[in-house]
N, C-alpha and C positions, 0 to 999 in steps of 0.2 A: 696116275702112277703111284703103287703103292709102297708106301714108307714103315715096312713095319719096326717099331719103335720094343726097348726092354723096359722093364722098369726104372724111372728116375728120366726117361729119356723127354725130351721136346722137338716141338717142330713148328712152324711157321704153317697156318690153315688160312684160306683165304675168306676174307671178310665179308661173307657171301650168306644164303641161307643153305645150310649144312645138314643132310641126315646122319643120324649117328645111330648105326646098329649093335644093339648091346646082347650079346649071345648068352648060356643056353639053358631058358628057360628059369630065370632068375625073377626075380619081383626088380623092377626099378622107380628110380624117382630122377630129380632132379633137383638140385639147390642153388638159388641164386644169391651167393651170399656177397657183402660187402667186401673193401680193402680190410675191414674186421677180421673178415673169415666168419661173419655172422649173416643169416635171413634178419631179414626187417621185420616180418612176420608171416602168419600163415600163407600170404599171397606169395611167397616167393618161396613154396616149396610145388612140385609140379609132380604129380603120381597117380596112381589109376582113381581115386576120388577125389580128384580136383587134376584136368590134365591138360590143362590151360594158363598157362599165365597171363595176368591183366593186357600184359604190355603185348601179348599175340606172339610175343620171341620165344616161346618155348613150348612147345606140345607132347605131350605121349601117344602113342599107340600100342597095339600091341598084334605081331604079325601071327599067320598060324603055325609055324614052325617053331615057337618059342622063342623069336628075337622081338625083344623090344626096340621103338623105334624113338628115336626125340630128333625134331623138328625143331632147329637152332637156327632161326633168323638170325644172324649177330649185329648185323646194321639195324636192327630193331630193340637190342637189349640197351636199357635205362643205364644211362652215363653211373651212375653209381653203384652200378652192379661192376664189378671187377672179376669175377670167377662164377663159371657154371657147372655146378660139382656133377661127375654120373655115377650116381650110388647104387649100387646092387645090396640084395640080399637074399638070405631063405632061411625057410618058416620049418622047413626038415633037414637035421643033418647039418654039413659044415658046407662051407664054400671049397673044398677041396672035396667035394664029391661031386662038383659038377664039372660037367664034361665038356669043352670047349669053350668056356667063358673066357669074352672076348668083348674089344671096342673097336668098331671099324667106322672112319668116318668117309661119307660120303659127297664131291663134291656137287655142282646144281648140274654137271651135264653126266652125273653117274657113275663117273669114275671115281675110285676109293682115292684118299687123300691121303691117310694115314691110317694103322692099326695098333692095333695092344694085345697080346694076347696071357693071359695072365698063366702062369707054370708053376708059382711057387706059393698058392692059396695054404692054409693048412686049418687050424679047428675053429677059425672066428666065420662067421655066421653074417657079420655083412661089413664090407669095405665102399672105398672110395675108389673105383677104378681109373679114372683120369679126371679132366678136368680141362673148360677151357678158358683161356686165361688172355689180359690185355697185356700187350705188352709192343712196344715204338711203337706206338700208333696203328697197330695190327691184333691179331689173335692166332693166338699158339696152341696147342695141344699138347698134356703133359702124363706121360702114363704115369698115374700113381699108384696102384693097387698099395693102398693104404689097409689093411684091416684092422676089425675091431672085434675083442674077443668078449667083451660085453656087448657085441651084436648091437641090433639099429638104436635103442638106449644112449650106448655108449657114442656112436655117429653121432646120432641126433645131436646128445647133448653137446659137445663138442662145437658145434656150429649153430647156437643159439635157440636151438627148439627146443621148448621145453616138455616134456616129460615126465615129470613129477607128479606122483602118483598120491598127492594129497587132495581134501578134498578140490573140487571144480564145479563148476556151471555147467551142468549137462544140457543140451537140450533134449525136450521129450520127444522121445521118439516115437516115430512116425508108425503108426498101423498098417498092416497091412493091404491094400485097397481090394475090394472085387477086381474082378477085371474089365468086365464093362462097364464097370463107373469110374471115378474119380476118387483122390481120396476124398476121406469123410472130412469134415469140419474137426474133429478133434487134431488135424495136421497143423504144426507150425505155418509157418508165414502167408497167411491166407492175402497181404497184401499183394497186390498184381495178380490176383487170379483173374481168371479171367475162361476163355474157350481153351485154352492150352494149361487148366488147372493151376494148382498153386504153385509159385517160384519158387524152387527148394534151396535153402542158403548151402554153404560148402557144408558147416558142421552138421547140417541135417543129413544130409548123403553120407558122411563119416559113418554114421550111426545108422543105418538103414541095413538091411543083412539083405545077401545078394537077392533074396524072394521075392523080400519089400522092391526090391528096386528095378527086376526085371516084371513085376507083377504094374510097378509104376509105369513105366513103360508103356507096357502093353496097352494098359489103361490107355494110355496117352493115343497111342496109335487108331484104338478103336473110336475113339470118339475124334479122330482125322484132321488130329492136331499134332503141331512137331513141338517138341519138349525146348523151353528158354535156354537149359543151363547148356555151357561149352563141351565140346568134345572136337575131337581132329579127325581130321579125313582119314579113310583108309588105307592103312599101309601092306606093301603086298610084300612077298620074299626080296632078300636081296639079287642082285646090287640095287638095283631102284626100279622105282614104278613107272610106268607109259607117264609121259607129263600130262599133266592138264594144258588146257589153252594159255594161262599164265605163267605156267613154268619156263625159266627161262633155262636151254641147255645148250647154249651156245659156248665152244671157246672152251680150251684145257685148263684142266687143274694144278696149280703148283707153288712151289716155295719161289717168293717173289726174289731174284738175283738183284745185288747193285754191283754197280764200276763206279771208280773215282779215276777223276785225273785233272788235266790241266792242259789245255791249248788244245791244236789240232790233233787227233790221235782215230785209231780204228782200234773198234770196240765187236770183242769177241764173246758171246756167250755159249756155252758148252749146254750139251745134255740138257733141251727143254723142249719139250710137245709140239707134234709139229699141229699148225693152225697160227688163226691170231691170236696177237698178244696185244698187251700195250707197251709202250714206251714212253716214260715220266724223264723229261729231262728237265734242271735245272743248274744253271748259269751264272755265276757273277764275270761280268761284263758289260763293253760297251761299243762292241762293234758290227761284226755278224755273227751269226750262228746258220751250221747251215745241214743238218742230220740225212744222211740216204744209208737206203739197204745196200748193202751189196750182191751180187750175183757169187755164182760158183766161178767166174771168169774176174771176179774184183769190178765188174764193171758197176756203174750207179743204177740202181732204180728210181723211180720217179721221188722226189724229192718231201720227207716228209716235217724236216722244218727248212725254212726258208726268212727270217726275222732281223733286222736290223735294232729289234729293241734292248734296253737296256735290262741287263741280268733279268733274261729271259728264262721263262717253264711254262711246262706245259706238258698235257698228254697227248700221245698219237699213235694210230693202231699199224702192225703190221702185219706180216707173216712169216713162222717159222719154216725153215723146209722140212723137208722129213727125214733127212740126217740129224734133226736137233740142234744146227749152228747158228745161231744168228751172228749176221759179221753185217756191222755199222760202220759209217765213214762221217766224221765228228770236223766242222773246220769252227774251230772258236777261241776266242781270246779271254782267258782267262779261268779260273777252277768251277771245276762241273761234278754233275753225278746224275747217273743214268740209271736208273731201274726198270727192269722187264718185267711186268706185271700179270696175273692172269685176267681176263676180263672181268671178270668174278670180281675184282676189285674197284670198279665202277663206280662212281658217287649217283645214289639212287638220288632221280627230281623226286621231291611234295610239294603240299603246300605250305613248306617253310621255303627261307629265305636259303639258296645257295648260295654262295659266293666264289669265284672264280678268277683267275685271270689266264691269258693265254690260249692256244687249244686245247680240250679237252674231251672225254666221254663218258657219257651219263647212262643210266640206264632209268628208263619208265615202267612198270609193271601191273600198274592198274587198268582201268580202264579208259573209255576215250575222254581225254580232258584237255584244255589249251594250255601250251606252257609259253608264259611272257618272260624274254627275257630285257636286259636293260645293259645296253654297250656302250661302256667310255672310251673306248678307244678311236682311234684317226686314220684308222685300215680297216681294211677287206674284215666282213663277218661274214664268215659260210661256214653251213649248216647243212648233214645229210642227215636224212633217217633212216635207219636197218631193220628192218619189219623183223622180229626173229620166230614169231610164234608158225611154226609148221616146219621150220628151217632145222632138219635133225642131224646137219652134219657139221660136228666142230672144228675141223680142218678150216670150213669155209666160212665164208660171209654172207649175205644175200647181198644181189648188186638194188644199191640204194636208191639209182635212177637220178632224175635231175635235182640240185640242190635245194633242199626245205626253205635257205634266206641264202641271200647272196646279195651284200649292203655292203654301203663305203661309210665308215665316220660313225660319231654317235648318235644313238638310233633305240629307241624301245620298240622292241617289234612279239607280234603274238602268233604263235604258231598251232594249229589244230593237230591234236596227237591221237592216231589209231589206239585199240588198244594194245596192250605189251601184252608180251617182251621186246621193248622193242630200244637199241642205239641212239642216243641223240649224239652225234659227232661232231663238236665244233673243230674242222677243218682249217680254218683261219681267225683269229680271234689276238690280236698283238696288243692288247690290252684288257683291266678290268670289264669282269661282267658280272651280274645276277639273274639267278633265276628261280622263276615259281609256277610252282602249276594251279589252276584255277580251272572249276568248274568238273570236277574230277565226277564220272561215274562209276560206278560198281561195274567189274568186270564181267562179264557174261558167262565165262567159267566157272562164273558162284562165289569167286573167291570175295569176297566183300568183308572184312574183317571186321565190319561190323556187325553183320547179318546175325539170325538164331540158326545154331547146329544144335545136337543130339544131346541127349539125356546121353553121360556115358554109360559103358557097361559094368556090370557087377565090377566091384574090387578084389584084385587080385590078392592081395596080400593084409599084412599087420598094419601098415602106415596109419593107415587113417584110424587107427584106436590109440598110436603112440603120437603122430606127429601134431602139436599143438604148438604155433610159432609163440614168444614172447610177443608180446605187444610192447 
């Protein structure tokens, strides 16, 4: 559902991995900067010569219609990263000469989230178009179209990169190689060479001019080696590309709603995607709780909390219809709040430590691994799993079949997990739990975030002769 936004405006994005197409035909980057409003250094500026962040939360590409792409994991960006800037610029001309510059974010099942379209550029040469940002425990989207009439300079310096055009430490740059060989020995960082030739650092590619670097290439190719350094998968026109096997594209995109109240009450939510959702309730109290859908006739559906525990939460999935109402029937003692979530908002298992209490849903995206969990509570643990990879319709669910664990009492139990995308739904859970994944394999869709991808392509633009982070 698209939210198109003016300048100065914001909006609630869900905390999901997000494309963000940046229109027409502009040079872009990416900055991660701190609560500062500063990069830490070089690694956290993302642009066609360096288009990878360490941390895998953020990628470029670059589509052939002239949109740039970034690839924004957000459950992946490093706790002290607070804002991920999207800066445009051009090397000809003003940014009021280009035609359709524009930010459209994209949610994981391809539907647009939110947009930007910039109206009111005039003679500055590169701005800050939006930006996404932390805020209650979520991420937001804020159009800024900020510009700068000292052009990337004046950005850059702004948000910690330094620029300063005193002397420096060059490194020597790199020769141009034949094509069927290698570079020569007069290359930088001969360490790790090896059958896929020498590891070229970031500043060496800075410095390389697009000949050197399609000629390095090529080299690389002929001698039937894939090149170390990072690059991202290819990105095609919008609105999104066919998924891969680990794409998850299950489930709408939207601004998460809450209700507040108190006691027994029916809970109405207006205008939201029909499909499933989730529903996050939380409780103080001490008696029951007892949550069901309603029908078009007010009658109950089958019942999706049911808990006698004390100042109960938890997550639990339903369905919207396709009028967009959701109508809940709430019997509880004591002050509450409900929030409608998109799945997209999912706590992703690793192999770190989860923590949880109550029902919940998780999502897996890797490959096939065990996840152990570990249950203190003195009820029912049940457990489904929702296979979602091949599953293209977001309305629906797949049916999950018999339950994954189905235990009374406290209990550590290990469960063998397909690969994802795929639901872990704890169904019944009326107490703490934890959980971990162990034994985790690389996904057979390649996606292996540790793996070697591609030497990138030529550099598009200025960055990499101005953008030098402060150390």
């Amino acid at each position: 559902m698209l939210r198109e936004l003016v300048k100065g405006d914001n909006a609630f994005v869900p905390t999901a991995a997000l494309r963000v197409a940046v229109r027409n035909g502009v040079d872009v980057a990416a900055l991660l900067v701190t609560e500062q409003g500063r990069v830490r250094g070089d690694a956290d500026i993302v642009f066609d010569g360096a288009p990878a962040h360490p941390s895998g939360a953020v990628r470029l590409s670059a589509g052939e219609d002239g949109t740039a792409w970034l690839e924004t994991a957000l459950p992946s960006v490093e706790e002290e990263i607070t804002r991920v800037l999207v800066v445009a610029w051009t090397e000809e001309g003003a940014l009021r000469d280009v035609r359709g510059l524009s930010v459209e974010v994209f949610g994981p099942d391809g539907a647009t989230v939110v947009g930007y379209g910039v109206t009111d550029a005039g003679g500055e040469t590169a701005m800050v178009l939006a930006e996404l940002y932390r805020r209650s425990g979520g991420w937001k989207f804020r159009a800024v179209g900020q510009g700068y009439a000292d052009g990337l300079t004046g950005l850059a310096v702004d948000h910690g990169v330094d620029v300063d055009g005193g002397p420096q430490e060059v490194p020597e740059r790199i020769p141009t190689p034949v094509p069927a060989a290698l570079p020569t020995p007069a290359a930088p960082a001969e360490a790790g060479a090896g059958a896929q030739g020498p590891r070229l650092t970031r500043d060496q590619i800075l410095d390389m001019t697009p000949e050197q670097i399609r000629a390095l290439a090529l080299a690389r190719r002929q001698a039937g080696a894939g090149a170390p350094d990072r690059a991202l998968p290819a990105a095609s026109s919008p609105p999104a590309p066919k998924p891969g096997p680990s794409d998850w594209t299950c489930g709408p995109v939207f601004e998460p709603r809450t209700v507040t109240g108190r006691d027994n009450d029916v809970i109405t939510v207006k205008d939201l995607p029909h499909g499933p959702v989730m529903v996050e309730l939380s409780l103080k109290g001490d008696v029951y709780t007892g949550l069901w859908p309603l029908d078009e006739s007010n009658a109950k559906g089958r019942y999706l909390v049911n808990s006698t525990a004390k100042d109960f939460r938890g997550r639990v999935i339903t369905s919207v219809p396709e009028h967009g109402r959701l109508r809940l029937r709430l019997e509880a003692n004591g002050s509450w709040r409900v929030r409608v979530l998109p799945l997209a908002e999912a706590r992703r298992l690793s192999e770190g430590r989860l923590e949880g209490w109550g029902p919940d849903v998780l999502l897996h995206t890797g490959g096939t691994a065990d996840v152990t969990f570990h249950y203190k509570g003195d009820t029912n643990f049940i457990g489904h799993l929702y296979r979602l990879a091949g599953h293209m319709d977001p309305t629906t669910l797949p049916n999950p079949g018999r339950p994954a664990v189905n235990e009374i009492g406290a209990r550590k139990e290990t469960l063998p997990l397909p690969e994802g995308p795929l639901l872990v739904r704890l169904t019944a859970a009326d107490g703490p739990w934890n959980a971990r994944l162990k034994d985790v394999r690389p996904h057979s869709g390649g996606r292996d975030a540790d793996g070697p991808v591609k030497l990138p392509p030529e550099p598009r633009g200025a960055l990499g002769r101005l953008l030098r982070a402060r150390r």
